[in-house]
LODREN-340049 format. One line per field, with one value per residue (C-alpha): chain; x, y, z. Coordinates in pm, whole numbers. Example, Ala and Ser with C-alpha at 12.3 -4.5 7.8 and 13.67 -1.06 7.14 Angstrom:
unit: c(A A) .
c1: c(1230 1367) .
c2: c(-450 -106) .
c3: c(780 714) .
END
This chain:
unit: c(A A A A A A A A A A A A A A A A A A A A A A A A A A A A A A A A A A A A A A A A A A A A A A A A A A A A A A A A A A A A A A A A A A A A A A A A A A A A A A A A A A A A A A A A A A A A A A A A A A A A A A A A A A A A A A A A A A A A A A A A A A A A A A A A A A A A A A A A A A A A A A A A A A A A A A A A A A A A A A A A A A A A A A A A A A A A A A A A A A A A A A A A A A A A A A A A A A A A A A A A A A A A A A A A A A A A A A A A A A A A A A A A A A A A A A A A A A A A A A A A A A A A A A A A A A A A A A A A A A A A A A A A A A A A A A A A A A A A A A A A A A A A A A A A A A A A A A A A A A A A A A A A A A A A A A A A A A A A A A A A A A A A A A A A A A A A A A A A A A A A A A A A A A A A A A A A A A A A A A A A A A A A A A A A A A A A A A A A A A A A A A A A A A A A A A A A A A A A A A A A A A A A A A A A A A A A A A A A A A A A A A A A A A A A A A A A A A A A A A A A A A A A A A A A A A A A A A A A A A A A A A A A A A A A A A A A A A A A A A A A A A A A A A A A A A A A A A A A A A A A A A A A A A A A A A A A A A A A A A A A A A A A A A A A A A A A A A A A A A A A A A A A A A A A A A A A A A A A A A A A A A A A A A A A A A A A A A A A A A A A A A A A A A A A A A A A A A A A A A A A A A A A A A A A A A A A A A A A A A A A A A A A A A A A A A A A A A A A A A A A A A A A A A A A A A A A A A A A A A A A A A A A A A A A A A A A A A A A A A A A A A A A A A A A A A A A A A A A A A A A A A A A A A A A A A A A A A A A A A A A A A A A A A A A A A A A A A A) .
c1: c(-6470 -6243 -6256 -6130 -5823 -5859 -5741 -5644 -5459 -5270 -5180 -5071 -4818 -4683 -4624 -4397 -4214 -4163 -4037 -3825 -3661 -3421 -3276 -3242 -3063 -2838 -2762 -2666 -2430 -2286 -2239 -2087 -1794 -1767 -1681 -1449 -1246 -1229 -960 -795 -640 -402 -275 -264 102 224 206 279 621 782 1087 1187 1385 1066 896 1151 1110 1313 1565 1616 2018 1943 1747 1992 2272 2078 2065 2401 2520 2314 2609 2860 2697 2676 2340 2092 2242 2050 2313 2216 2448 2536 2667 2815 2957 3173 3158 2965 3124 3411 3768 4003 3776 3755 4058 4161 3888 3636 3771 3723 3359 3280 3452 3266 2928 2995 3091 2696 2581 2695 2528 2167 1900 1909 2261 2459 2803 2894 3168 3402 3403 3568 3651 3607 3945 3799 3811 3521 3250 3278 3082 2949 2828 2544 2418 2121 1924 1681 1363 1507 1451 1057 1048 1172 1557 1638 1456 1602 1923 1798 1751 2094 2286 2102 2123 2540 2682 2668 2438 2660 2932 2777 2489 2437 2200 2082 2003 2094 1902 1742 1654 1454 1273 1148 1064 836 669 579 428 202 107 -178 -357 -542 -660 -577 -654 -990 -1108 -1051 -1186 -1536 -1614 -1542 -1785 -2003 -2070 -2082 -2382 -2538 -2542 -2676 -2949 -3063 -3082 -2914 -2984 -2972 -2545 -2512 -2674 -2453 -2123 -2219 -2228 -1923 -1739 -1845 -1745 -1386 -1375 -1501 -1225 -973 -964 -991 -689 -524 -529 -435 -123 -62 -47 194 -19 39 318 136 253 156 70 -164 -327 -386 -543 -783 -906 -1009 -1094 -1366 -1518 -1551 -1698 -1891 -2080 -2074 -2286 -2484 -2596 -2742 -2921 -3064 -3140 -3338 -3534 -3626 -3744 -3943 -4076 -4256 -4442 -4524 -4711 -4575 -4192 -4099 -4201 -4002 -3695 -3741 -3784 -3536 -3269 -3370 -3316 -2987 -2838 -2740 -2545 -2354 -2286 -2148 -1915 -1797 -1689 -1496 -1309 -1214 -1130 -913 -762 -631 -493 -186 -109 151 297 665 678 562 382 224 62 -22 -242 -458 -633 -623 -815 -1042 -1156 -1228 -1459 -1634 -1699 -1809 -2091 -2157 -2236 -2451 -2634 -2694 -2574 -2715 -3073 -3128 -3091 -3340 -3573 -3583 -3571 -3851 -3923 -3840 -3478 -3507 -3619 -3739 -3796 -3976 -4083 -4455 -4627 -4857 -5129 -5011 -4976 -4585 -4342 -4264 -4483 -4491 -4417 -4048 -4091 -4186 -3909 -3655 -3755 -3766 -3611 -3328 -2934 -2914 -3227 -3030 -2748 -2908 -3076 -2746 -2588 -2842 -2847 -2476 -2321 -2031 -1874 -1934 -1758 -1460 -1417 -1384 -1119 -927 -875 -816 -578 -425 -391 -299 27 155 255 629 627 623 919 854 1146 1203 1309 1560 1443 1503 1268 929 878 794 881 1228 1342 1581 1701 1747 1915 2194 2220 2304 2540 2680 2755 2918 3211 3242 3110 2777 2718 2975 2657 2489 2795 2745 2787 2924 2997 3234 3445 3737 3940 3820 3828 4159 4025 3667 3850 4069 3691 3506 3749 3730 3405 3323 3103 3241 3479 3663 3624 3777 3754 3556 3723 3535 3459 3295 3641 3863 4069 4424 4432 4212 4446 4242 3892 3618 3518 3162 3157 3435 3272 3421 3268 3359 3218 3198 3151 2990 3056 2651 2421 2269 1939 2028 1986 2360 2388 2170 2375 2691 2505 2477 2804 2907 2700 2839 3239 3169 2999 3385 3452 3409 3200 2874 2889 2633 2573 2342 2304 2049 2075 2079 1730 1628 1742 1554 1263 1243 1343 1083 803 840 774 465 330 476 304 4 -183 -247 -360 -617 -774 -786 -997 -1240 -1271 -1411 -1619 -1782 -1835 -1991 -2226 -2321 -2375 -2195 -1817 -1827 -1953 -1656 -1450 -1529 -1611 -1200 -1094 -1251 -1170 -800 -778 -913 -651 -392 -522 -573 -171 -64 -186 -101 277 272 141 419 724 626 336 471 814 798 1175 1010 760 749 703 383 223 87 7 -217 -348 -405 -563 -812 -853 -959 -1121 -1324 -1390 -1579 -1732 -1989 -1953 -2110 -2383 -2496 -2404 -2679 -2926 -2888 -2935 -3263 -3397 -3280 -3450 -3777 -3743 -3460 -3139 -3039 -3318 -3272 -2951 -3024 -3271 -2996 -2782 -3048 -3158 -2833 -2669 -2733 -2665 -2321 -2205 -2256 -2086 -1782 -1768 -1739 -1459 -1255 -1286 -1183 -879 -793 -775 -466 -293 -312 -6 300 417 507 352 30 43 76 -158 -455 -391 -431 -669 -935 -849 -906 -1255 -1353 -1236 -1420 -1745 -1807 -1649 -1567 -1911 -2173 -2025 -1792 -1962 -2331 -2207 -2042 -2382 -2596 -2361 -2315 -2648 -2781 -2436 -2300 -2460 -2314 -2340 -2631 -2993 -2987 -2812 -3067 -3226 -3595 -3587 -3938 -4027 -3999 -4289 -4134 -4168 -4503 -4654 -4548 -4246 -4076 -4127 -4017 -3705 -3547 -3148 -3210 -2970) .
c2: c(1932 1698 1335 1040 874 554 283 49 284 389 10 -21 256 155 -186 -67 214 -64 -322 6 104 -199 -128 208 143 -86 113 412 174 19 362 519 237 213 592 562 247 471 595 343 230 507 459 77 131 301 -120 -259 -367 -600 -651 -1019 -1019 -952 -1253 -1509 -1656 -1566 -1889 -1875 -1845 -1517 -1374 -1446 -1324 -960 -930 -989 -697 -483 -497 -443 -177 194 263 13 145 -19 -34 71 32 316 134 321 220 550 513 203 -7 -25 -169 76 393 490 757 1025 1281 1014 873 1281 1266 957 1159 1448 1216 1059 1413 1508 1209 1241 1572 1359 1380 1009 978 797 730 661 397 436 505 162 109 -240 -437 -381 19 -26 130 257 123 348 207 439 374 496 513 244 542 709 413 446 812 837 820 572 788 1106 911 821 1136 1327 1020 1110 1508 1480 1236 1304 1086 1172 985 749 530 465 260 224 -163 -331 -420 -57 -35 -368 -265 81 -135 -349 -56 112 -206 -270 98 -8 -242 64 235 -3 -306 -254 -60 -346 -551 -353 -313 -664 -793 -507 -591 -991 -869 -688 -1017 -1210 -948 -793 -464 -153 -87 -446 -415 -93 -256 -572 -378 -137 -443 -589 -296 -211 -510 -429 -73 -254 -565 -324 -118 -466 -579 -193 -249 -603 -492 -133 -397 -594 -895 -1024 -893 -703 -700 -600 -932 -964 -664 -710 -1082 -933 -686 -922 -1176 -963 -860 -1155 -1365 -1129 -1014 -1452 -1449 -1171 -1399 -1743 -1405 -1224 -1544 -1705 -1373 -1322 -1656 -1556 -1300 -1495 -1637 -1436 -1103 -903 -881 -815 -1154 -1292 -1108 -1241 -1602 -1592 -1455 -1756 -2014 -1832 -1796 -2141 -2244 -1894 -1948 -2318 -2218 -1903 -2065 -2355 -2096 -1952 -2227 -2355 -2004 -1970 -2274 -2079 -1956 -2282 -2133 -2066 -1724 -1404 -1352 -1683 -1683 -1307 -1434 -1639 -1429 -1092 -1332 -1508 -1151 -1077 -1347 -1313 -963 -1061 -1243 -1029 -766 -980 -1117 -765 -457 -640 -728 -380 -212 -485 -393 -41 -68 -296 -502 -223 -266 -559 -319 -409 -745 -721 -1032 -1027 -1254 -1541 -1741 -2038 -2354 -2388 -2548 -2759 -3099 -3382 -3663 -3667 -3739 -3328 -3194 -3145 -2864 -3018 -2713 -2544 -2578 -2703 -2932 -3086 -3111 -3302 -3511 -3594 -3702 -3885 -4082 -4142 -4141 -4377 -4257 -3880 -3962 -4162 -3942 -3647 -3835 -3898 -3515 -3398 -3635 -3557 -3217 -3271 -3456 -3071 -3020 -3230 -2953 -2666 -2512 -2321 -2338 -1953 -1702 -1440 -1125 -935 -1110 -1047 -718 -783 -556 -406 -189 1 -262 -515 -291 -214 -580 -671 -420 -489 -833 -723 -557 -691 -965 -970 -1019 -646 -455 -711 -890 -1211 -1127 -1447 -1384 -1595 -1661 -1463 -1761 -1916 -1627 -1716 -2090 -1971 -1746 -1997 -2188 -1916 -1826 -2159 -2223 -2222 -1948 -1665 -1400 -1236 -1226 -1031 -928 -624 -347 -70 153 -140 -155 -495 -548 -648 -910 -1011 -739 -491 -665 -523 -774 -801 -1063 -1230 -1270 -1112 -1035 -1189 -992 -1270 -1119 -1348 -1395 -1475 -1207 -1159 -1265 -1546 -1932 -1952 -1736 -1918 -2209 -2073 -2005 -2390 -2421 -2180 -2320 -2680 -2603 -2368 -2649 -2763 -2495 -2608 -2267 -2117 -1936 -1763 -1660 -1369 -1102 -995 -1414 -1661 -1407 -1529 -1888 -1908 -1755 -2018 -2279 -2196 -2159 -2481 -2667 -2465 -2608 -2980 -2903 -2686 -2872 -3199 -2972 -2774 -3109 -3252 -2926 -2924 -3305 -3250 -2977 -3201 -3477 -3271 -3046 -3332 -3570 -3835 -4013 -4109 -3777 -3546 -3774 -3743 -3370 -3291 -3601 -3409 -3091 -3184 -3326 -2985 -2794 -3018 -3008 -2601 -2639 -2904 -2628 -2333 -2456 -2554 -2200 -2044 -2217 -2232 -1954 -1671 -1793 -1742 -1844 -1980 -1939 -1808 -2123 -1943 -1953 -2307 -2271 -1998 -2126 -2432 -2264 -2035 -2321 -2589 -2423 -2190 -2490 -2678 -2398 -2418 -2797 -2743 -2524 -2775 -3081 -2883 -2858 -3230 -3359 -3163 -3299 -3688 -3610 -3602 -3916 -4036 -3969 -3991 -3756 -3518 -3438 -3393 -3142 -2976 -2932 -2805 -2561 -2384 -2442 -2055 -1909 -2085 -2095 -1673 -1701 -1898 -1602 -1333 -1529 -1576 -1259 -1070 -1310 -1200 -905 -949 -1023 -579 -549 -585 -884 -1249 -1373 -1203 -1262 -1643 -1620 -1476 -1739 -2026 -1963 -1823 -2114 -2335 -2206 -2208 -2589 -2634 -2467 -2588 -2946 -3054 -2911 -2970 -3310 -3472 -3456 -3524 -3811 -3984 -3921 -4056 -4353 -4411 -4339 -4363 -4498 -4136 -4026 -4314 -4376 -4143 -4247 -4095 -4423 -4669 -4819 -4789 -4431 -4270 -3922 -3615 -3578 -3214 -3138 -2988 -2954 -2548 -2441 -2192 -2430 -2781 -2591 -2490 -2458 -2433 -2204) .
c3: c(344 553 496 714 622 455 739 487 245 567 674 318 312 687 537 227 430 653 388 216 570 605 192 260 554 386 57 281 474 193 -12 274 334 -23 -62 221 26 -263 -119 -20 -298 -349 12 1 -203 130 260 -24 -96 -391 -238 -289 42 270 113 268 635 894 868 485 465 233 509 781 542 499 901 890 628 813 1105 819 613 743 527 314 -13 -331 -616 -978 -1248 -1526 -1822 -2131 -2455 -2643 -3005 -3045 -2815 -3002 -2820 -2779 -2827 -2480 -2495 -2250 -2336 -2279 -1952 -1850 -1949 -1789 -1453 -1480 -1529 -1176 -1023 -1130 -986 -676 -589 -713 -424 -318 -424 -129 -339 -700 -789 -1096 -1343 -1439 -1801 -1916 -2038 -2416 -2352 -2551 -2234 -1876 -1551 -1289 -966 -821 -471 -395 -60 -7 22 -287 -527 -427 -514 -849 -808 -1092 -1332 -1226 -1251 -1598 -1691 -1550 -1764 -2115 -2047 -1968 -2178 -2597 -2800 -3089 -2849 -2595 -2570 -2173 -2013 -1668 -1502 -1138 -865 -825 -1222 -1181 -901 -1058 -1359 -1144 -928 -1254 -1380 -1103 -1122 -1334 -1073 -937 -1253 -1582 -1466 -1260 -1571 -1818 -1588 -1509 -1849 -1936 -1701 -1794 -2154 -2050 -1809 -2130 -2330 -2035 -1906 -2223 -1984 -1940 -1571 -1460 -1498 -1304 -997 -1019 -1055 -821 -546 -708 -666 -293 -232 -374 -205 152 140 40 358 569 359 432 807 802 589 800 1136 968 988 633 366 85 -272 -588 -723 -420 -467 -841 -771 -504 -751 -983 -760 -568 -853 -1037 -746 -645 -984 -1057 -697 -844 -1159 -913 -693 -995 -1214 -887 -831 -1182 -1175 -855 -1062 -1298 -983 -759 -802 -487 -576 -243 -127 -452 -361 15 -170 -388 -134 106 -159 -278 3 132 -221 -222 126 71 -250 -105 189 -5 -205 157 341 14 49 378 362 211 547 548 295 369 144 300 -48 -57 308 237 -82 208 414 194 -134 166 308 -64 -93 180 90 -226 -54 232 -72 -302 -15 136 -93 -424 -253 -130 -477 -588 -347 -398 -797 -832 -1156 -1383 -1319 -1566 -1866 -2162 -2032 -1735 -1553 -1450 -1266 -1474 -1395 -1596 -1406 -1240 -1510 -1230 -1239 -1010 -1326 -1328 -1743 -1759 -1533 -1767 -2069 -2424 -2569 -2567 -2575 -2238 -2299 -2610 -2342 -2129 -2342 -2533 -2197 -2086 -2387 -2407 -2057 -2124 -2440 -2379 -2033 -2158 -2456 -2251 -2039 -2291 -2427 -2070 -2037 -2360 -2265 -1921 -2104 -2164 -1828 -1896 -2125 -1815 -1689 -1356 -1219 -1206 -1459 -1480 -1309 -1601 -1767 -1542 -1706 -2083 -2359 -2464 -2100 -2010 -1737 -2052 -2244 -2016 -1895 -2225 -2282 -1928 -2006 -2331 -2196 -1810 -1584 -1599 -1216 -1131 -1023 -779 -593 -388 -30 216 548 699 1038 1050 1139 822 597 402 325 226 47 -161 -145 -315 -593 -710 -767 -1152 -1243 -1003 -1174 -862 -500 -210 121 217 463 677 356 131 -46 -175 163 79 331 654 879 653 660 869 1147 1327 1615 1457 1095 794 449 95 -195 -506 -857 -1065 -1455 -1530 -1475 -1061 -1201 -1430 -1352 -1412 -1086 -912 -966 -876 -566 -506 -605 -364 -47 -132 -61 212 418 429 684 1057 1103 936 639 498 100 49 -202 -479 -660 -320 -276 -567 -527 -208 -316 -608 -373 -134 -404 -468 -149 -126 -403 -260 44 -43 -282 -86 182 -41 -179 182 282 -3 -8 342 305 -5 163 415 198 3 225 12 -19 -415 -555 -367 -521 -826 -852 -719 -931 -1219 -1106 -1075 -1413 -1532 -1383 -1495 -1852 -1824 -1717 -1991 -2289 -2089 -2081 -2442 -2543 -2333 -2468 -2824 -2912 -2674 -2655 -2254 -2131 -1813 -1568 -1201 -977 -769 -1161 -1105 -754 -789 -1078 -870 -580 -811 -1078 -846 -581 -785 -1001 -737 -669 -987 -947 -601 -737 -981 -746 -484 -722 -834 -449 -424 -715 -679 -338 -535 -739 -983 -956 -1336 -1413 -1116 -1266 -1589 -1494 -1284 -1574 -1760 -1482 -1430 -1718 -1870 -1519 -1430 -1756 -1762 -1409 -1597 -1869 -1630 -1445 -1732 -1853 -1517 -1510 -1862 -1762 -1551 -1905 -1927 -1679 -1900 -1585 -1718 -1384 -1439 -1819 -1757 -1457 -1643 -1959 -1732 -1542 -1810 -1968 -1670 -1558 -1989 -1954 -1639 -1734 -2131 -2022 -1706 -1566 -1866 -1979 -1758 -1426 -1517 -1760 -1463 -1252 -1467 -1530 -1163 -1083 -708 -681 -707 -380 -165 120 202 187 -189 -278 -160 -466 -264 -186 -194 -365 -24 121 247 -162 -249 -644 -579 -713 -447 -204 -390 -423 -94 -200 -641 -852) .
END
C-alpha cells in the first residue's frame, strides 16, 4: 500500500541538505588545496636560498663588490678548506713522505664531481699540518659536494697519521642547509603535537583537536603554495629562517583563532537548541574580533617591507599571507567541520541546550561570576587597582633593565650552528697552524692607477696578514704589469690573521674601508666578512627604523578599533614594556645560563614584531569585549567581567603560542634557539601579566577615563538601548 509523502518531513530534509551543501562544499575545497600544498614543501627548498649575499640591497659596498668579481672570475667557485695536522700537529712532523700524501690527497680531489680546482697543498711554517684549498662549483655545494669531499679526505689520508678536517665558506653553508632540513618534518611535528596535547587539556575531547589542527594545518599547506609562487616570481627572497617562522606562525594563529571560534560556539551551545543556528551565531560574533587582531598582526607585518635586508622584507608579506590564511581557515575550513560534526564532536562533554534563565542579567552587580580563578582575578583587581598596577611596573621594569645586558651585535658564523661540527673543528685547527682568514680572502677592487698605493694602504692595516695582487689565473701577481684589469680596476686579495667570520674580521674590514677612502677613486671591499659586516650593519637600521614604524601602525589601527586615544596608549605602552622585559631576561639567560657568545641582530626585531604585535592582539580581544560591556553600564565593572569572560580562552590561546614558538628551539640554529626563548617568554609575560593584571588594573583605575575621548568617557552615559536581557544578542563582538 503506497502512502503520501509527509510534506513536512520532506521540507525538513530540504532544509538540512540545504544547510549541509555549503560545508560540504567547503571541506572538499579546503581538502583539495590542502593536498595539493602537501607537496609543496619539498619543492619550496628549490626557492629557498641562505646565502648571506642575496639578502643585501643592491648598493651595499659587498654587493657591488660581488658584481664586480663576477668580471674577474671565470666561474662562481665557493672555496672550502681541507685542513690536516700529521702526527698530532706536531712542528716539524710534516716530512717528505707526508708532503707526498698530502699530494696525492689533492690529485683525488681534483677528479671529485663538483671539483673546479684544488690549491696546495701548503704546509704551514710549523710543518706541523698542510692546507688544501678546494673550489667547488656554486650548484655542487647544494648537492652534497662538501660531504662527498668529507668523505674522499677520511677514506685517503691515515687516521693512524692525520686528523683532517673540512671548514670555509662552503662547509658553513652545508652546515646550515642541513640544519634547516628539519623545518619540513622535525619542526612541524614538534610543533603539532605540542598544540595537540595543549588542545586535550583545554577541550577535555579527543575529536575536538583533530578538527582544530586539521584547519590549522590547511591553513599551513594553502599559505605555503601562495608563499611558493611569490618566491618562484622572485617577488620576495626566501630563506630558511622564513620558512621555519611561517610554519609556526600559521599554525599557532590559526589553532589560537580556533579557541575564541570553538569557545563562542560552545557557549552558543548551551543556548540554543538547533546548533546550526549556534554555529551561524557564534561565527557572526567571532568574526569581527578575529578579523580586527588578524589584521593588526598583518599590517604590523608588512611593515617590514622597509626593511633594507632581502630577508627582513621577505619575513613581511610571506608571515602576513600566513595570517590571513590562518583566518580565512578558522573562519571557513574550521566552521564547516563544525557543521557537519554536530555537538558530538565535543565528546564526553557535550553541550546541550538548557532552559535555565541566561547567566547574563541586566543588574551589572551579577555580571561578573563569583567563582572561579578568573572570578578571584577579577575581584582581586578590582579591589586593588593601584598597587597591583604599580607593583607590576616595577618587575617589568626590573626585568626590562636586562636588555644593557644584550649583545646583538652579530656573532661569528661559525657559531649559528650549535654543537661540536665539523666546520668548528677545522677552524680551530686552521687557526692553529696558519692565518685564520687563508680560506675566505678579502677581495678589494681598486683603480689600476691606484693599485700600488691601495696596495701599500691595505698591507698596513692591523689585522690583515698578506695581500697581493691577483693575475688572470686567481694567482699573487708580481706586480700590476701582471694583474688582471677589468675597465681599468684591479683586484687585491687581503688574507686576514682573525678568522672570515670573526668580529675581529669584521673590524679589519672597517679598518680597511677607512684608508682606502684616501684614494681619489672608489674602492670597493668585498668577500665572505664585509658580507657579513653589511648584513650586521644593515640589521641594525632595520630595527632603528622598523620599530617606530610598527607602533605608529598599530597605534592607529587601536585608536581606530577602539574608538579611543588613552586606551591605545596604554595597551602598546604596556605591550612595549612586555617585550622589553621578555628581552631584558632573555639576554641575561643567554650570556650567563646558555653561555650564548652573542646574538644575531634580526633576534630582537623579530621578537619585536611577533612579541608586540601578537601581544595586542589578545589585548584587543579583551579590550573588544570590555567596550561592549562598558557600553551597557560601568566601565570598571564591564571590564572586570571581560577579564573574567576570556580569561580561560586567551590564556589557552597564549599556551599554544608559546609552545609552537618553543618549538623553533628543535633546530640546532642560535637564531632560532634565541628566537623561540624570547618570544615564549614574551607572550607567557604578556598573557599571565601584562594581560590579566596590568591592563585591567590601569582600566579600572582610569575608569571612563580609559575610553577617552569617545562617548564611553562621559561620566552620564546611559545603559544601550541596542542591548536586550538575551544573551546572543547583548553580545554582538564577545570572545
Amino acid at each position: 500500500m503506497l502512502h503520501a509523502a509527509d510534506p513536512s518531513r520532506l521540507s525538513h530534509r530540504s532544509r538540512w541538505g540545504r544547510r549541509l551543501l555549503l560545508p560540504v562544499v567547503l571541506v572538499l575545497a579546503w581538502l583539495a588545496w590542502t593536498g595539493a600544498g602537501g607537496p609543496t614543501f619539498g619543492a619550496i627548498s628549490e626557492v629557498t636560498t641562505d646565502d648571506q649575499a642575496t639578502f643585501l640591497p643592491a648598493d651595499a659596498e659587498s654587493t657591488r663588490a660581488g658584481e664586480l668579481r663576477e668580471q674577474f672570475a671565470d666561474s662562481d667557485a665557493v672555496p672550502a678548506t681541507v685542513i690536516a695536522e700529521h702526527d698530532g700537529g706536531t712542528s716539524g712532523s710534516l716530512d717528505e713522505t707526508a708532503m707526498g700524501e698530502a699530494a696525492e690527497l689533492a690529485s683525488t680531489l681534483e677528479g671529485l664531481d663538483g671539483v673546479t680546482d684544488v690549491i696546495g697543498p701548503v704546509p704551514a711554517e710549523d710543518s706541523g699540518a698542510v692546507q688544501l684549498i678546494v673550489l667547488l662549483a656554486e650548484g655542487a655545494v647544494d648537492d652534497g659536494a662538501v660531504d662527498a669531499l668529507r668523505a674522499t679526505v677520511a677514506g685517503e689520508l691515515d687516521e693512524a697519521a692525520w686528523s683532517a678536517h673540512v671548514t670555509g665558506p662552503a662547509a658553513l653553508s652545508t652546515d646550515l642547509s642541513e640544519a634547516f632540513a628539519g623545518i619540513d618534518g622535525m619542526l612541524l611535528l614538534v610543533a603539532v603535537v605540542a598544540v595537540f596535547l595543549i588542545l586535550i587539556v583545554v577541550y577535555r575531547s579527543p575529536f575536538l583537536p583533530l578538527l582544530v589542527l586539521l584547519s590549522s594545518v590547511g591553513a599551513l599547506c594553502t599559505a605555503i603554495t601562495v608563499v611558493y609562487l611569490m618566491a618562484r616570481l622572485e617577488w620576495i627572497q626566501l630563506n630558511g629562517q622564513v620558512q621555519g617562522i611561517l610554519s609556526i606562525l600559521v599554525i599557532g594563529a590559526a589553532t589560537d583563532y580556533s579557541l575564541l571560534l570553538v569557545a563562542r560556539y560552545r557557549e552558543e551551545l548551551l543556548r540554543a537548541a538547533d546548533r546550526h543556528a549556534a554555529l551561524w551565531t557564534a561565527l557572526k560574533r567571532s568574526t569581527p574580533p578575529i578579523l580586527a587582531s588578524g589584521g593588526t598582526v598583518a599590517v604590523a607585518l608588512m611593515c617590514l617591507l622597509v626593511s633594507d635586508l632581502n630577508s627582513n622584507r621577505a619575513l613581511g608579506p610571506v608571515a602576513a599571507a600566513g595570517i590571513v590564511f590562518a583566518m580565512l581557515a578558522t573562519l571557513s575550513f574550521l566552521p564547516a567541520l563544525l557543521a557537519l560534526t554536530g555537538r558530538r564532536v565535543f565528546w564526553p562533554r557535550v553541550p546541550h541546550a538548557t532552559d535555565s534563565p541566561t547567566r547574563h542579567s541586566t543588574d551589572d552587580a551579577d555580571r561578573t561570576p563569583s567563582r572561579g580563578l578568573w572570578a578571584w582575578t577579577a575581584s582581586w583587581v578590582g579591589a586593588h587597582p593601584r598597587p597591583i598596577w604599580v607593583v607590576v611596573t616595577l618587575v617589568l621594569l626590573v626585568g626590562a633593565a636586562g636588555v644593557t645586558q644584550l649583545r646583538a651585535d652579530g656573532i661569528d658564523q661559525s657559531e649559528v650552528v650549535l654543537g661540536e661540527t665539523d666546520t668548528k673543528a677545522g677552524q680551530t685547527m686552521l687557526e692553529k697552524h696558519f692565518d685564520a682568514g687563508t680560506g675566505a680572502p678579502t677581495e678589494i677592487f681598486v683603480p689600476a692607477v691606484e693599485a700600488d698605493q691601495a696596495l701599500e694602504l691595505v698591507a698596513g692595516v692591523e689585522g690583515v696578514a698578506e695581500a697581493h695582487l691577483v693575475d688572470a689565473d686567481g694567482a699573487p701577481a708580481g706586480d700590476l704589469t701582471q694583474a688582471r684589469q677589468v675597465d681599468g680596476q684591479v683586484e687585491i686579495s687581503a688574507t686576514l690573521d682573525s678568522a672570515a667570520d670573526s668580529s675581529e674580521a669584521e673590524s679589519a674590514v672597517v679598518a680597511l674601508r677607512d684608508q682606502l677612502d684616501a684614494l681619489e677613486g672608489e674602492a670597493l671591499v668585498g668577500g665572505t666578512t664585509a658580507t657579513q659586516l653589511d648584513t650586521t650593519t644593515t640589521a641594525q637600521r632595520d630595527l632603528m627604523v622598523i620599530i617606530p614604524i610598527v607602533l605608529v601602525a598599530i597605534l592607529i589601527i587601536l585608536m581606530v578599533l577602539l574608538r579611543s586615544v588613552v586606551a591605545p596608549v596604554i595597551l602598546v605602552v604596556a605591550t612595549v614594556l612586555s617585550y622589553l622585559t621578555a628581552l631584558g631576561v632573555s639576554a641575561l639567560v643567554f650570556n650567563h645560563v646558555l653561555g650564548f657568545p652573542g646574538a644575531d641582530p634580526t633576534v630582537p626585531l623579530f621578537g619585536f614584531m611577533f612579541l608586540v604585535a601578537l601581544g595586542v592582539d589578545y589585548t584587543i580581544f579583551l579590550m573588544t569585549r570590555a567596550r561592549e560591556e562598558t557600553l551597557r553600564g560601568d566601565p570598571r565593572e564591564g571590564l572586570l567581567h571581560a577579564l573574567v569572560v576570556t580569561g580561560g580562552v586567551i590564556t589557552s590561546a597564549g599556551l599554544v603560542l608559546a609552545a609552537t614558538f618553543a618549538a623553533l628551539a628543535v633546530l640546532p640554529l642560535m637564531f632560532m634557539v634565541q628566537l623561540a626563548f624570547l618570544v615564549a617568554l614574551g607572550v607567557l609575560i604578556d598573557t599571565f601579566v601584562v594581560r590579566t593584571l596590568l591592563v585591567p588594573a590601569l582600566g579600572v583605575e582610569l575608569g571612563r577615563r580609559m575610553w577617552w575621548p569617545s562617548r564611553l568617557a562621559q561620566p552620564a552615559i546611559a545603559r544601550s538601548a541596542t542591548y536586550s536581557t538575551e544573551g546572543p544578542s547583548r553580545h554582538p563582538m564577545p570572545v
